[in-house]
Residue frames relative to the residue before (quaternion, step in Angstrom):
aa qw qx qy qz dx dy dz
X 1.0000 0.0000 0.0000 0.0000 0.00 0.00 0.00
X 0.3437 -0.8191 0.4484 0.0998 3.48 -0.37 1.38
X 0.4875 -0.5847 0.4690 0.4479 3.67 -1.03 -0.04
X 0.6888 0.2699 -0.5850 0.3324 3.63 0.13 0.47
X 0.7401 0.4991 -0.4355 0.1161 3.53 0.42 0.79
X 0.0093 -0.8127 0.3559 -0.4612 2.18 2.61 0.89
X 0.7544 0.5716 -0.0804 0.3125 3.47 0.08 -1.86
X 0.7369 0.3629 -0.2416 0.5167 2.81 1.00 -1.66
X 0.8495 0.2173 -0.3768 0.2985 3.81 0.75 -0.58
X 0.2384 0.6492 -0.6122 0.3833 3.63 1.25 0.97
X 0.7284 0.4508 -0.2601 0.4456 3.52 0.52 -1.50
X 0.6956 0.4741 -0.3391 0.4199 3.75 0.44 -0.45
X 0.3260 0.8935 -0.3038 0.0560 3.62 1.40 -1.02
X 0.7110 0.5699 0.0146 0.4116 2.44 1.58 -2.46
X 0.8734 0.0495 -0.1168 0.4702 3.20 0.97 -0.50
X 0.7334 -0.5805 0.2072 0.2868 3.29 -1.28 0.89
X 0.6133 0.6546 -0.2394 0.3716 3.03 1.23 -1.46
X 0.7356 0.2567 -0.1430 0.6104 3.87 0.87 -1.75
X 0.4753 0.3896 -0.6525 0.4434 3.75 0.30 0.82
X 0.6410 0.5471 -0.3483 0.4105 3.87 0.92 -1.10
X 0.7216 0.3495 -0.1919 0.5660 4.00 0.97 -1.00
X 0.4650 0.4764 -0.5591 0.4942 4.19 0.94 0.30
X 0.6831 0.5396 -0.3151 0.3780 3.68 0.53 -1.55
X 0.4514 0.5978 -0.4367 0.4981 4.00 1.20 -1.41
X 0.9171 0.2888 -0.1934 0.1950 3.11 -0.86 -1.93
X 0.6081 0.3240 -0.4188 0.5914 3.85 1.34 -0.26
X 0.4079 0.6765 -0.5733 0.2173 3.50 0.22 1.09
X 0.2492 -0.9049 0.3427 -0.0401 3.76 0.10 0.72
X 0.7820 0.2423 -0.1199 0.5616 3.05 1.86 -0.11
X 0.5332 0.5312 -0.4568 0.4743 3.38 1.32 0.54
X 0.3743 -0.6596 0.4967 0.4220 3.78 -1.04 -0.33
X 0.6666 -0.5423 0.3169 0.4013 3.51 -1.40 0.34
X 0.6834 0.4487 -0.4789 0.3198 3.41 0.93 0.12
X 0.5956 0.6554 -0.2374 0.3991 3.37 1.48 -0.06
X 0.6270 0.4123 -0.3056 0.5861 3.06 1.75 -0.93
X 0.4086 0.7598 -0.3645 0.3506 3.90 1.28 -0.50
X 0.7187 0.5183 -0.2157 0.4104 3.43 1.28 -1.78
X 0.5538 0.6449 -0.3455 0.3975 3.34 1.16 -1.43
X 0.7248 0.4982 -0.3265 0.3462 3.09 0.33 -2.31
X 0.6400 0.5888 -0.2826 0.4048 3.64 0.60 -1.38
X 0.6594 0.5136 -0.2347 0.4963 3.88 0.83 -0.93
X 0.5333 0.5187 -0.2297 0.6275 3.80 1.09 -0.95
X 0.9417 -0.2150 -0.1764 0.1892 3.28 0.24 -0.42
X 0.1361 0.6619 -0.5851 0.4484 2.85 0.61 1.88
X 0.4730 0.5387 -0.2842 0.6366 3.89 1.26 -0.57
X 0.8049 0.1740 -0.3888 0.4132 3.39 0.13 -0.70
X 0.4867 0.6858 -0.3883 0.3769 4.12 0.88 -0.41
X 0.5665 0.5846 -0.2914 0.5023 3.31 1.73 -0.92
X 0.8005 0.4308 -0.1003 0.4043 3.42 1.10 -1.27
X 0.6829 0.4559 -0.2851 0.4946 3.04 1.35 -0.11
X 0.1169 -0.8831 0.3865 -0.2387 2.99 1.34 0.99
X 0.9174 0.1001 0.1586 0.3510 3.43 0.11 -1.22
X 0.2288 0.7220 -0.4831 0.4393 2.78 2.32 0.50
X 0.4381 -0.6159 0.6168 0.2197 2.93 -2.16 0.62
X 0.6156 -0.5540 0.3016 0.4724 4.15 -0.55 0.49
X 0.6522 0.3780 -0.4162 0.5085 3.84 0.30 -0.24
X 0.5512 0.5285 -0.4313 0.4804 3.83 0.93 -0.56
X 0.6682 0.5626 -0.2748 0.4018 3.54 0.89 -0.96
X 0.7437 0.4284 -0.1032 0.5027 3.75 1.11 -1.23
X 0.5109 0.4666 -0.4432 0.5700 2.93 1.58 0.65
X 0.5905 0.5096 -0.3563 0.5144 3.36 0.47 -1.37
X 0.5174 0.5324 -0.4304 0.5134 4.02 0.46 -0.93
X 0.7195 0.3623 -0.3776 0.4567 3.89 -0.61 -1.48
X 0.7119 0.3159 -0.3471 0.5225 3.95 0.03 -0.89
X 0.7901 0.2511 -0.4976 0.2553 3.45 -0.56 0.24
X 0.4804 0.5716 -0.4031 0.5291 3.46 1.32 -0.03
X 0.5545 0.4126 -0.4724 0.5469 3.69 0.90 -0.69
X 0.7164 0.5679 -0.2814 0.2917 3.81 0.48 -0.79
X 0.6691 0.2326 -0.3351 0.6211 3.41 1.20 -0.47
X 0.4001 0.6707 -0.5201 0.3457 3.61 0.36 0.46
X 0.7283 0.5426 -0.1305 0.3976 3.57 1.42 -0.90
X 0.5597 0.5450 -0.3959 0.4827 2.84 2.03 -0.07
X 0.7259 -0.3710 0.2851 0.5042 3.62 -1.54 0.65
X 0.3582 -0.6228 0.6177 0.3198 3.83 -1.23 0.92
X 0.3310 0.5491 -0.5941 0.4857 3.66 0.53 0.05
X 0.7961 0.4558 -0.2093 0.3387 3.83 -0.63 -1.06
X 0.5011 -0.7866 0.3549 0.0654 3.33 0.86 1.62
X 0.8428 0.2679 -0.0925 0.4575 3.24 0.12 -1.69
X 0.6848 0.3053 -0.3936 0.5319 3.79 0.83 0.34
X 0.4534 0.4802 -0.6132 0.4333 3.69 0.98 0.36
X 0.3696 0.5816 -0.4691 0.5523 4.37 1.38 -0.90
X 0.7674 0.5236 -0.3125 0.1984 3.21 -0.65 -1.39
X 0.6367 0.6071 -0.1659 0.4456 3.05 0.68 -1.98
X 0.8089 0.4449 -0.1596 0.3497 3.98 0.82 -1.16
X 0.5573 0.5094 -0.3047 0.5806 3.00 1.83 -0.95
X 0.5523 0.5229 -0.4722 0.4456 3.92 0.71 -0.84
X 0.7137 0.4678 -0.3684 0.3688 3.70 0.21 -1.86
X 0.6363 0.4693 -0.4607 0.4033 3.98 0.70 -0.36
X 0.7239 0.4406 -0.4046 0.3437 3.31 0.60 -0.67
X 0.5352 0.6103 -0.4247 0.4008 3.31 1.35 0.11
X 0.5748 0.6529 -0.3393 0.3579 3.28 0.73 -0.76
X 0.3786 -0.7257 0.5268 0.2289 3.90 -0.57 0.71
X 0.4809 0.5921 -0.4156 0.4954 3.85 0.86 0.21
X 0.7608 0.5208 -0.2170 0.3207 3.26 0.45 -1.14
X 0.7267 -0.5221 0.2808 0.3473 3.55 -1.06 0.14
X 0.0754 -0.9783 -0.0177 0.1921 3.70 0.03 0.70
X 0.6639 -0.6537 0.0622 0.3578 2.80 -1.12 1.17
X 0.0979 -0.6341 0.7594 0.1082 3.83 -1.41 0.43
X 0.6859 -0.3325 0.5834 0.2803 2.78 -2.52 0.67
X 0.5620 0.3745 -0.4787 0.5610 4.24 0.33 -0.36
X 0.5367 0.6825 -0.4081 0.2820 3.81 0.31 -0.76
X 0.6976 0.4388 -0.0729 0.5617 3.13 0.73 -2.63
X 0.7412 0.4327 -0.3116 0.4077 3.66 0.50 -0.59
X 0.5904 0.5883 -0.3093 0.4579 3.89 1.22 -0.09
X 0.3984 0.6112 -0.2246 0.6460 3.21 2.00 -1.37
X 0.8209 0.3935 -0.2494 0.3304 3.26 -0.69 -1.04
X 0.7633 0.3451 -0.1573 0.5230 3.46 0.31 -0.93
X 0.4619 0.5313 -0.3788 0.6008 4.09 1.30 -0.17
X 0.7716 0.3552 -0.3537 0.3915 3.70 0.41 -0.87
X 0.6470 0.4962 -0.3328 0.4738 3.50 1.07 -1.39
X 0.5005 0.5564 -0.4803 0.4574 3.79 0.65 -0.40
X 0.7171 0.5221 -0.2444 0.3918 3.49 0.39 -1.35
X 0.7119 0.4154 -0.2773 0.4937 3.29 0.46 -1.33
X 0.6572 0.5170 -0.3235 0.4430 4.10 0.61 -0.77
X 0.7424 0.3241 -0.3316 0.4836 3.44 0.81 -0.50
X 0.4546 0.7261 -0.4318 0.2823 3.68 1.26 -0.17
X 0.7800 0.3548 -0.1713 0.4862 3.84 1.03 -1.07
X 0.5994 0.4798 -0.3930 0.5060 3.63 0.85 0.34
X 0.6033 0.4039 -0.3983 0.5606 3.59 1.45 0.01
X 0.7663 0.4449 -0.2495 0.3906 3.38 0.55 -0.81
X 0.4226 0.6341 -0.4366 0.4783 3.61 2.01 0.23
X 0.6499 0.5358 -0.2070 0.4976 3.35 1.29 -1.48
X 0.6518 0.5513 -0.3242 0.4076 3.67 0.74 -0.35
X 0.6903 0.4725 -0.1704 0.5208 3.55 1.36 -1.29
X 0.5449 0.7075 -0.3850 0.2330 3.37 1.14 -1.17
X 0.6560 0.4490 -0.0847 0.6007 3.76 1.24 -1.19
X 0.5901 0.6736 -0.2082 0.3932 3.51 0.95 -0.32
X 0.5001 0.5093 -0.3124 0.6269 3.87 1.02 -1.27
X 0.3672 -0.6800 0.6079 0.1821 2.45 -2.01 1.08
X 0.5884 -0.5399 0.4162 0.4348 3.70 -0.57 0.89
X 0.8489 -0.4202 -0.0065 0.3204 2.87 -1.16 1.40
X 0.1443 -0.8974 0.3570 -0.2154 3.25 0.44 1.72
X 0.1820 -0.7498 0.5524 0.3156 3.53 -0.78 -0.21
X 0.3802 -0.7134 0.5801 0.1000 3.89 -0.58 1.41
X 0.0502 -0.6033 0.7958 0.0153 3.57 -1.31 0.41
X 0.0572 -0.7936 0.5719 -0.1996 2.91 -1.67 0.90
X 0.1273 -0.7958 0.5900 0.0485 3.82 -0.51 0.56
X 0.7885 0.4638 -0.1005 0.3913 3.12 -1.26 0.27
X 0.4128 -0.6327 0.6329 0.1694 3.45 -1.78 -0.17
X 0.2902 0.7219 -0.6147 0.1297 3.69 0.28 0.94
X 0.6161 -0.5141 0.5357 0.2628 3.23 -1.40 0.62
X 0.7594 0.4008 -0.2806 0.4288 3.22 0.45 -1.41
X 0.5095 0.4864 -0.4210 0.5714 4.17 0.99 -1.17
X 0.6991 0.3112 -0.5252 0.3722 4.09 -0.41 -0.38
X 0.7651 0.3603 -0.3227 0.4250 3.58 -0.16 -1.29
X 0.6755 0.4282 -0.4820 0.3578 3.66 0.63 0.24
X 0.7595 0.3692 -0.3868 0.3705 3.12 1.04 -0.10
X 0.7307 0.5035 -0.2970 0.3527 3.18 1.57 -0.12
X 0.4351 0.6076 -0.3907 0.5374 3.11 1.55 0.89
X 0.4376 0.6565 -0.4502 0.4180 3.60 1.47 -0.88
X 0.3389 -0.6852 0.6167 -0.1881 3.35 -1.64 1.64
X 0.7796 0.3281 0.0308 0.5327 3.34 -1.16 0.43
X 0.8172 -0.1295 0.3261 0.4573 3.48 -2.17 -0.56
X 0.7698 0.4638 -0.2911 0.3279 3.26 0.56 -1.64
X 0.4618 0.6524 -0.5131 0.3129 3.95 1.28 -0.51
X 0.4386 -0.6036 0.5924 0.3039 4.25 -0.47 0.74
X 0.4830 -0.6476 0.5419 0.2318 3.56 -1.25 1.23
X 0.7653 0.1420 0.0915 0.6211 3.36 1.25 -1.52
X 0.0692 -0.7595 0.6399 0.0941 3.31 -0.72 0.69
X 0.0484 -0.7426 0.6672 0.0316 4.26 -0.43 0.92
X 0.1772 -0.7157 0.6717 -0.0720 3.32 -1.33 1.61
X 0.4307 -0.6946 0.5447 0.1876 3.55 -0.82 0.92
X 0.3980 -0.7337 0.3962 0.3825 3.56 -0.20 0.48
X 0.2863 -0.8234 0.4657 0.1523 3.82 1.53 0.01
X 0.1124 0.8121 -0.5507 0.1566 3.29 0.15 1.62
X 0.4712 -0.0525 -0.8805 -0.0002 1.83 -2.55 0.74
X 0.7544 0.3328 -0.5227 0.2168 3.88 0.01 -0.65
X 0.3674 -0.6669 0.5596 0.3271 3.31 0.72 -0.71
X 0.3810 -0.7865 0.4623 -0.1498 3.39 0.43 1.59
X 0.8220 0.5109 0.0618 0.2439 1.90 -0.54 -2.70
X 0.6745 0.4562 -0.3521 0.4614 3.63 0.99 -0.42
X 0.3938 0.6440 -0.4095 0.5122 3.41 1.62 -1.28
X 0.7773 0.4281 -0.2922 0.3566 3.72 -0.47 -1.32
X 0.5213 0.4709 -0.4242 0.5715 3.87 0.61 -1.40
X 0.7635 0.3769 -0.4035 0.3350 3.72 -0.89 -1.02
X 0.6228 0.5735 -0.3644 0.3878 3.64 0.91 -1.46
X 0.6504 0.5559 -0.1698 0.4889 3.73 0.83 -1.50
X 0.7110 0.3276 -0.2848 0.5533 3.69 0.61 -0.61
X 0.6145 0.5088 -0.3429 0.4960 3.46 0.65 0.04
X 0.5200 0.5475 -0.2427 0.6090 3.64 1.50 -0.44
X 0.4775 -0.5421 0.5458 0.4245 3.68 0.93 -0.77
X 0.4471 0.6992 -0.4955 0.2562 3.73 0.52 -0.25
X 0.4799 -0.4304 0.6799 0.3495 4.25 -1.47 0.51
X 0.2213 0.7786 -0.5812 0.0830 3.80 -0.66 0.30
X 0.0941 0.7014 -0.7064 0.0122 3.62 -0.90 1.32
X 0.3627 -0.7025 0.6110 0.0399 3.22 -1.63 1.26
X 0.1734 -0.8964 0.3911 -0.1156 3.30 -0.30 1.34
X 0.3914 -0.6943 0.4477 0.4053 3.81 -0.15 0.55
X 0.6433 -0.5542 0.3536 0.3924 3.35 -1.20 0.41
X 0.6442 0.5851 -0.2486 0.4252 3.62 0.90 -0.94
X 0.6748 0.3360 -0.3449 0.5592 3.59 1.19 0.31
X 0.2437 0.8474 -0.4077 0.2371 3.22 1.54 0.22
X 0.7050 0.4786 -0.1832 0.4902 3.78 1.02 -1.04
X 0.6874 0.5032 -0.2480 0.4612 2.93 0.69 -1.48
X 0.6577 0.4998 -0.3197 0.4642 3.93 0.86 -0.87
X 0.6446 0.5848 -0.3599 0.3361 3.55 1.08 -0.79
X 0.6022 0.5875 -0.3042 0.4469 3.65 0.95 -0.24
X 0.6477 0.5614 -0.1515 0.4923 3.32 1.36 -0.43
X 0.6429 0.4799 -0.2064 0.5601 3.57 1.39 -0.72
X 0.5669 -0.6459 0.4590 0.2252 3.28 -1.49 0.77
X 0.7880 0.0699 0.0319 0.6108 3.48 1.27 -0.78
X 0.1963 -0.7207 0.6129 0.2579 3.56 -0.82 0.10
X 0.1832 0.7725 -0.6004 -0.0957 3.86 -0.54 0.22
X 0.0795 -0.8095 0.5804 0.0398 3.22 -1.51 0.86
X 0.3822 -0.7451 0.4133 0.3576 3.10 -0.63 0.09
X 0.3067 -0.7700 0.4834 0.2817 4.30 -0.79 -0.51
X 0.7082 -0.4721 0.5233 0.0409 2.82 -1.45 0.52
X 0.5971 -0.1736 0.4288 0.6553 3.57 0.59 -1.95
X 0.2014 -0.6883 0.6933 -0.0704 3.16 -1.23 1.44
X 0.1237 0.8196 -0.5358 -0.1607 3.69 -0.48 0.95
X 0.7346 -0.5911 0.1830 0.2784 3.25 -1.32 -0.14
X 0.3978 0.6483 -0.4129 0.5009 3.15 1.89 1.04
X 0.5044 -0.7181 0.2493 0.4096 3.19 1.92 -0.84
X 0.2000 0.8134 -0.3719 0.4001 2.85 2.07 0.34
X 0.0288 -0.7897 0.6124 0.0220 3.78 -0.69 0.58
X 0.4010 -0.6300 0.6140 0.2557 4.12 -1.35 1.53
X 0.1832 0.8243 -0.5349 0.0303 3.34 -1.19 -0.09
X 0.6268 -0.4355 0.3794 0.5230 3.53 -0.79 0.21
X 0.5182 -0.5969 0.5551 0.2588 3.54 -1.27 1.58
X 0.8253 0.2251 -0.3862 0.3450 3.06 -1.37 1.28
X 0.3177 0.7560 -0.4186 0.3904 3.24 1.76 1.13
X 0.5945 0.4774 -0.2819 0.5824 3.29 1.26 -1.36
X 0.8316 0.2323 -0.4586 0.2101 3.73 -0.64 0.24
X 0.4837 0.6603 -0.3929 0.4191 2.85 1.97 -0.38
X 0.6723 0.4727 -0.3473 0.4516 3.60 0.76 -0.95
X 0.5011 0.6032 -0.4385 0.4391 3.89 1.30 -0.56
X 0.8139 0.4314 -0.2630 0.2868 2.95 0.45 -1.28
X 0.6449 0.5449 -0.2649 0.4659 3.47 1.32 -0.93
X 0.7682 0.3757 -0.3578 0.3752 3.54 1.12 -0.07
X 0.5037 0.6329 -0.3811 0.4476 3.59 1.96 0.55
X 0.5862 0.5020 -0.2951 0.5632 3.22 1.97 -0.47
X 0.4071 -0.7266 0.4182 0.3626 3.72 1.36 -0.02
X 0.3614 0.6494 -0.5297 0.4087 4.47 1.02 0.91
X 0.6198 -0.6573 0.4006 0.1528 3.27 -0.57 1.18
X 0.1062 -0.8307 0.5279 0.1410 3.80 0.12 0.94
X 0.1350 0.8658 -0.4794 0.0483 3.86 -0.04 0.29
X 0.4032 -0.8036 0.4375 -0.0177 3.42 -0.97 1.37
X 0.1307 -0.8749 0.4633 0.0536 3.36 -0.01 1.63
X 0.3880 0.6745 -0.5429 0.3158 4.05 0.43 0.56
X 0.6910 -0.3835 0.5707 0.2230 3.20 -2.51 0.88
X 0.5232 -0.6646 0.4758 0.2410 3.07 -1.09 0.64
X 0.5301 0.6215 -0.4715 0.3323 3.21 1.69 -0.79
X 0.6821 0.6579 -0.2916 0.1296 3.83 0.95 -0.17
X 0.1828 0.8469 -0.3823 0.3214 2.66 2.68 0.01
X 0.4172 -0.6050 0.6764 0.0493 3.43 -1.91 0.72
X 0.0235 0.8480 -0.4061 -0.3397 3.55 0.27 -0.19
X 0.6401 0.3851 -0.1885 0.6376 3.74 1.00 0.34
X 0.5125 -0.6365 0.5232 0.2417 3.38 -1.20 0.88
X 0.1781 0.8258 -0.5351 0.0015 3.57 -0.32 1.54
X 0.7911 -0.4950 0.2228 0.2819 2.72 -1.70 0.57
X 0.4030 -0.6690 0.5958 0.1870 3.77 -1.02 0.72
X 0.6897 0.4598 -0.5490 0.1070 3.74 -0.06 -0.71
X 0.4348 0.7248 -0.3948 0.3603 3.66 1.53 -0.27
X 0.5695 0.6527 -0.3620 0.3444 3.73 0.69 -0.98
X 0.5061 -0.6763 0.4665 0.2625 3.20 -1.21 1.39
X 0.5590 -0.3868 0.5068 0.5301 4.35 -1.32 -0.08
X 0.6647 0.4900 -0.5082 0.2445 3.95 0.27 -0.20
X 0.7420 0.3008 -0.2565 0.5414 3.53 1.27 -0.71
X 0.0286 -0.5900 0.7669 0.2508 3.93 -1.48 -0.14
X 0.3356 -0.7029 0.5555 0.2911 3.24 -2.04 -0.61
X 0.5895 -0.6195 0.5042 0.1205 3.16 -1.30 1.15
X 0.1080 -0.8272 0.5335 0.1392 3.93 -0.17 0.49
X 0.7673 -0.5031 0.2767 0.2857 2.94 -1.10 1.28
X 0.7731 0.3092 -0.2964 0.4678 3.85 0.43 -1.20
X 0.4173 0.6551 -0.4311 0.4592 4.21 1.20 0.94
X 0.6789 0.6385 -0.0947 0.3499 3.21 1.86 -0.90
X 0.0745 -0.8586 0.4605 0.2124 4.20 -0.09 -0.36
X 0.6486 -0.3010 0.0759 0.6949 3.44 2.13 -0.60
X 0.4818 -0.4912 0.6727 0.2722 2.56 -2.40 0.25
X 0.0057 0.6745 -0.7096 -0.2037 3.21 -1.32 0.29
X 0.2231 -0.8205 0.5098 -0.1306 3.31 -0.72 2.04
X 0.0260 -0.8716 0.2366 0.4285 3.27 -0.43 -0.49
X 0.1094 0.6334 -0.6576 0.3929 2.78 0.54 1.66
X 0.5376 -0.5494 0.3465 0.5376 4.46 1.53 0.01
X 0.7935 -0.2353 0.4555 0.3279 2.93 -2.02 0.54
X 0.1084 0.7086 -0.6572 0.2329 4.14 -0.76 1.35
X 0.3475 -0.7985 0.4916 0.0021 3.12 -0.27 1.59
X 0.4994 -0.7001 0.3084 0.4066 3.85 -0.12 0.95
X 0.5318 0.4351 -0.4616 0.5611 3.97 1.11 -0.22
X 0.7665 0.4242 -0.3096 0.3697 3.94 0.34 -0.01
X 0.4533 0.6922 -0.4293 0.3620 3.52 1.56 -0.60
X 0.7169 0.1944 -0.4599 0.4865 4.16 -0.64 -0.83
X 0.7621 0.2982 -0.5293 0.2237 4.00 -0.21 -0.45
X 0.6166 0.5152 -0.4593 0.3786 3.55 1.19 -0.28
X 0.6231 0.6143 -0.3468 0.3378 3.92 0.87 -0.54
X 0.5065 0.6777 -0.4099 0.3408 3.30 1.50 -0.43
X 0.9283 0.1040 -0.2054 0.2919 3.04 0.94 -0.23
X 0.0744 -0.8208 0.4475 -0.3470 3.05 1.16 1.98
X 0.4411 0.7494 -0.4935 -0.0175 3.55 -0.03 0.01
């Protein structure tokens, strides 16, 4: 534990909110749509409390929580969004900010994000390959409840999970899935390729979706998807749209936990904005926002 995270939790101390969004962003074993919910919950509570702030009290409180969601993994799309829309409201030019504001924000995003997996259930539901074998990486929210909602033919015979080191995820998920009822082998990561040729589908979830179709993800996605698309197994990307990037950013910043998968490794997203075949993704994403 270094000395700038000393700093970061001296400086957070004072308030509740960035002690609640330090703890989020050195989380390491939830997915971004889970840490997304928290962050969003933290700070609605605080919009409640800031009630009676005065506007410069406010455009502060703004600058520190953007500095806060900055700390989460740049992989994690929707708080790199976040992080910019906050820094404006910091900005004394801009339009100003109120507690009705932070509370309009809030409850616009959680709306979004809540209606994001019940479309994208309805998208996958017709999708699975009849009784199939699934690969997987990782810990997505969205990859469990699609398969553990899967029905019928479409319900995966076998469902193989990479244990997804260093955190080891992947083990989190196997237990989650057998607890669904699910066939579930848990596999080291180093057989990760060699299993992918063997499976009917690979699904994964992301991280950050840009607008080339590139997709972040737990590190050791990109060869798995390589590999599954030299063996010709459909590689297909369950994530919200809220995870879109608009603009093609830069990678060298990303932590050893995530790599990226390029787009032509891919066959679809299942979003729920519908099923978007990877020759259709940048003209449909234009208009994600």
């Amino acid at each position: 534990m270094g000395p700038g995270y000393r700093r970061r939790s001296r400086a957070s101390a004072g308030d509740p909110v960035l002690r609640t969004l330090d703890r989020l962003a050195r989380n390491r074993t939830e997915g971004a749509h889970g840490l997304a919910t928290a962050a969003l919950s933290a700070l609605d509570r605080a919009g409640r409390r800031w009630q009676r702030s005065m506007p410069s009290d406010l455009r502060r409180r703004a600058a520190a929580v953007a500095r806060a969601l900055r700390r989460f993994p740049p992989a994690m799309g929707v708080f790199t969004r976040w992080s910019e829309e906050w820094d404006r409201w910091a900005a004394p030019r801009v339009a100003r900010l109120t507690p009705r504001r932070v509370l309009a924000w809030t409850r616009h995003w959680q709306h979004r994000l809540d209606q994001e997996l019940p479309r994208i259930l309805r998208v996958a539901r017709d999708r699975l390959p009849r009784h199939g074998e699934v690969l997987t990486i990782s810990r997505s929210t969205t990859v469990r409840q699609v398969l553990a909602s899967a029905r019928g033919p479409r319900r995966p015979r076998k469902v193989v999970v990479l244990e997804s080191r260093p955190g080891g995820e992947g083990r989190t998920l196997a237990r989650e899935l057998r607890r669904a009822g699910l066939v579930v082998e848990l596999i080291p990561d180093r057989e990760g390729s060699a299993r992918a040729s063997r499976a009917d589908l690979l699904l994964i979830g992301a991280d950050s979706i840009f607008v080339d179709g590139s997709v972040l993800h737990k590190v050791k996605t990109r060869s798995l998807a390589l590999a599954a698309q030299r063996a010709g197994v459909p590689v297909v990307v369950a994530a919200g749209t809220a995870k879109f990037v608009p603009y093609r950013r830069s990678v060298r910043r990303i932590s050893s936990w995530f790599d990226r998968t390029p787009a032509r490794a891919i066959r679809e997203y299942w979003t729920d904005r519908g099923r978007i075949p990877r020759a259709r993704w940048v003209r449909r994403s234009r208009a994600f926002r």
